[in-house]
Structures are given as C-alpha cells and as structure tokens.
VOZA-521818 format. One record per residue: residue number from 1; residue in one letter; x, y, z of N, C-alpha, C in turn. Coordinates in Angstrom, 2 decimals. Example, Ala and Ser with C-alpha at 12.3 -4.5 7.8 and 13.67 -1.06 7.14 Angstrom:
BEGIN
ATOM    n  res      nxx      nyy      nzz     caxx     cayy     cazz      cxx      cyy      czz
ATOM    1    A    13.19    -5.69     7.80    12.30    -4.50     7.80    13.20    -3.30     7.80
ATOM    2    S    12.85    -2.25     7.08    13.67    -1.06     7.14    12.90     0.03     7.87
END
This chain:
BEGIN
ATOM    n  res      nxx      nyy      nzz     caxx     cayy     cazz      cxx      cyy      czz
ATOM    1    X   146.07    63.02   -19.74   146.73    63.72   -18.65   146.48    62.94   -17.37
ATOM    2    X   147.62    62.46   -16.68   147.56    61.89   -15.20   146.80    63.25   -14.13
ATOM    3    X   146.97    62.22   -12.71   146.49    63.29   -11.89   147.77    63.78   -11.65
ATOM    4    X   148.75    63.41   -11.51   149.83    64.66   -11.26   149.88    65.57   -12.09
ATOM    5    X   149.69    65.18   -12.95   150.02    66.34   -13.94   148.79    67.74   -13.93
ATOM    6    X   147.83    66.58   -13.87   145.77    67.75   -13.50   146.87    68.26   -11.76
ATOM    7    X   147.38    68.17   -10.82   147.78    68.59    -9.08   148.25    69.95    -9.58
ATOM    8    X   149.79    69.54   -10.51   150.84    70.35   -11.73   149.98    72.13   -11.49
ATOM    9    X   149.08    71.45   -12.41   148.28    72.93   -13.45   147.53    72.97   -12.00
ATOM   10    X   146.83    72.74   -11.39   146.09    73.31   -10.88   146.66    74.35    -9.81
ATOM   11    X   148.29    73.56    -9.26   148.60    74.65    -8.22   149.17    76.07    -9.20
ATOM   12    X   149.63    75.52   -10.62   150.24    76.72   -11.37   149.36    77.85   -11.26
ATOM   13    X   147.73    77.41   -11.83   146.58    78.09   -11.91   146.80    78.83   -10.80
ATOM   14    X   146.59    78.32    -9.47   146.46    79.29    -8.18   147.52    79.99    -8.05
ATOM   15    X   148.69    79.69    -8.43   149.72    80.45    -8.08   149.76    81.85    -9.13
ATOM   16    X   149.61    81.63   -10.09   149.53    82.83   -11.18   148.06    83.74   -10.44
ATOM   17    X   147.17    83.24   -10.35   145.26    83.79    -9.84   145.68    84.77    -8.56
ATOM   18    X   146.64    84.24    -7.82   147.24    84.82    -6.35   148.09    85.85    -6.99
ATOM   19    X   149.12    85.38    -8.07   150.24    86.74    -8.05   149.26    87.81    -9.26
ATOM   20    X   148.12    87.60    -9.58   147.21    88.42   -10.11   147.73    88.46   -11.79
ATOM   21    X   148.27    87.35   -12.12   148.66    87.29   -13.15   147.58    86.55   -14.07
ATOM   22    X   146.47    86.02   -13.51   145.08    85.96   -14.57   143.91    86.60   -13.33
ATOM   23    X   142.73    86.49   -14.37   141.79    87.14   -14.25   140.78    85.89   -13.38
ATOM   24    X   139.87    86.61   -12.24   138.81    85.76   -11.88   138.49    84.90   -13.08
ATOM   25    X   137.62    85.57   -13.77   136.98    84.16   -15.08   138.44    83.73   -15.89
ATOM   26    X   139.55    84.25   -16.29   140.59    83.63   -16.43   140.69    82.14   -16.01
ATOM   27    X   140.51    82.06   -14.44   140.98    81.48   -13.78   140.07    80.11   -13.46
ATOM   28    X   138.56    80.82   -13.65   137.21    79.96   -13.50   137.57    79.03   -14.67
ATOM   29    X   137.87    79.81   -15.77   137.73    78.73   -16.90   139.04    77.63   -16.85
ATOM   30    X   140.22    77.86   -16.58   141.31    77.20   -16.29   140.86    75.99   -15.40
ATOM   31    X   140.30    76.07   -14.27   139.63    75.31   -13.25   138.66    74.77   -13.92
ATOM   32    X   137.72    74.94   -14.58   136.67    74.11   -15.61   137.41    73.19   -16.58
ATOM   33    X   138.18    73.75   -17.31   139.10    72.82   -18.00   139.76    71.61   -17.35
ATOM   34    X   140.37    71.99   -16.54   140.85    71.10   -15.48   140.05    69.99   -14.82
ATOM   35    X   138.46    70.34   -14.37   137.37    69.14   -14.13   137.26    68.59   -15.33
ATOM   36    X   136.91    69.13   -16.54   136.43    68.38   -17.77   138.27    67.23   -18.42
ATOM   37    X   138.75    67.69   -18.23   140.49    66.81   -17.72   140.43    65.78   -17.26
ATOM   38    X   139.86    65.90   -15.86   139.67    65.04   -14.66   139.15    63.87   -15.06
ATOM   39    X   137.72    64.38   -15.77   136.61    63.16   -16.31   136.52    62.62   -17.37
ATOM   40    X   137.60    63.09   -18.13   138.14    62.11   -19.48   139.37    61.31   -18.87
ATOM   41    X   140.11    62.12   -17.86   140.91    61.38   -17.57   140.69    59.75   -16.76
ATOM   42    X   139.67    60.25   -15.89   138.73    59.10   -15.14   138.55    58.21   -16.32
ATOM   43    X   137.41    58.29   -17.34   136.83    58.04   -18.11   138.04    56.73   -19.12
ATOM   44    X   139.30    57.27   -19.12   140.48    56.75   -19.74   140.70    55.28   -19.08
ATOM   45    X   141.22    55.92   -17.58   141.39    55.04   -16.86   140.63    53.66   -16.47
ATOM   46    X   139.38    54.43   -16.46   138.38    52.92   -16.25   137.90    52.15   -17.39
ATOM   47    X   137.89    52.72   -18.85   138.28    51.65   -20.22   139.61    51.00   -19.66
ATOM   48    X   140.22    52.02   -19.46   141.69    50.33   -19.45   141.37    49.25   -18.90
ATOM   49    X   140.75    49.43   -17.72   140.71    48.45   -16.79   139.45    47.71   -16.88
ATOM   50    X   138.71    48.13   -17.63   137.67    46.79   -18.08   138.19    46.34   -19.36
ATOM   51    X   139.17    46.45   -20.37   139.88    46.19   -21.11   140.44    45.50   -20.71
ATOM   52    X   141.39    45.16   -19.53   142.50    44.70   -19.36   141.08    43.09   -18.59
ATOM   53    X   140.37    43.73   -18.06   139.22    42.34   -17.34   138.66    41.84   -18.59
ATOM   54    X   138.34    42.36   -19.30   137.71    41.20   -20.38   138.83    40.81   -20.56
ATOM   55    X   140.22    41.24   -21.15   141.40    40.12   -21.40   141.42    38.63   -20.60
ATOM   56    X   141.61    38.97   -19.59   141.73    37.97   -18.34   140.59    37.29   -18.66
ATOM   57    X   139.04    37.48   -18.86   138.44    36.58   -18.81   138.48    36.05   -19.65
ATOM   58    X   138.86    36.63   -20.61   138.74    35.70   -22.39   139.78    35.04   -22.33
ATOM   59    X   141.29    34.91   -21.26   142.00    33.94   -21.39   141.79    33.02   -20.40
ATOM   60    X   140.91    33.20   -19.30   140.26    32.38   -18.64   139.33    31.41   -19.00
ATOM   61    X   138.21    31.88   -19.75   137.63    31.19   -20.71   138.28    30.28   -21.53
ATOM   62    X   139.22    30.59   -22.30   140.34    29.91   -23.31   140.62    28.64   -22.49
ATOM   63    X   141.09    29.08   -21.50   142.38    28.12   -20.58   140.68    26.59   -20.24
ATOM   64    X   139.85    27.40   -19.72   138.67    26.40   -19.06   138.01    25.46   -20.71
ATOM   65    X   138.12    26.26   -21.84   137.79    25.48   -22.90   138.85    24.48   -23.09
ATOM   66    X   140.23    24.86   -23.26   141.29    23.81   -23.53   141.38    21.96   -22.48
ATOM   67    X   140.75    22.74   -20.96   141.22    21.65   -20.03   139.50    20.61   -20.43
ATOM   68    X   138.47    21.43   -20.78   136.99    20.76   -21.02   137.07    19.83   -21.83
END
C-alpha cells in the first residue's frame, strides 16, 4: 500500500468516526492498522532502494573489473 492510498483510508476512517458510523476502539484499531501499513510500507520501500544500490554497485564494480 502507497502513502496515498494509507492519506485514502485514513481520511475515510475519520470521516465514517465523525458521521458515528464506527466505534471509538472501531476506529483506534483502524488507525493501528494503518501505522503497522505505514511501517511495512516504509520497510518495502527502503529494500527497493538498497536493492536497486547494490545493483548499481555490482555494475559498477563489473564496468571497473572490465576497464582493470
């Protein structure tokens, strides 16, 4: 799940919590879900991107072995 999509649910959450269409802890837990979201989602994001840096270095490496 992107962060737009975690912005999405979270204003839905408030908007339903306001028209009293869930419950306080309803709503606590919706919002808990939503952090534990957040930090896999984080968690996602920053594998890619040391994924995508070891690429680069291992074709950096490559490129500096070929010219050696």
């Amino acid at each position: 799940m992107n962060v737009t999509q975690l912005s999405w649910d979270l204003e839905e959450y408030k908007s339903l919590y306001e028209a009293g269409d869930l419950s306080k802890d309803e709503y606590k837990n919706l919002l808990e879900g939503l952090e534990a979201e957040k930090i896999i989602t984080d968690t996602e994001e920053e594998l890619k991107t040391k994924i995508e840096l070891q690429a680069n270095i291992n074709l950096a490496l490559k490129a500096i072995s070929a010219v050696v």
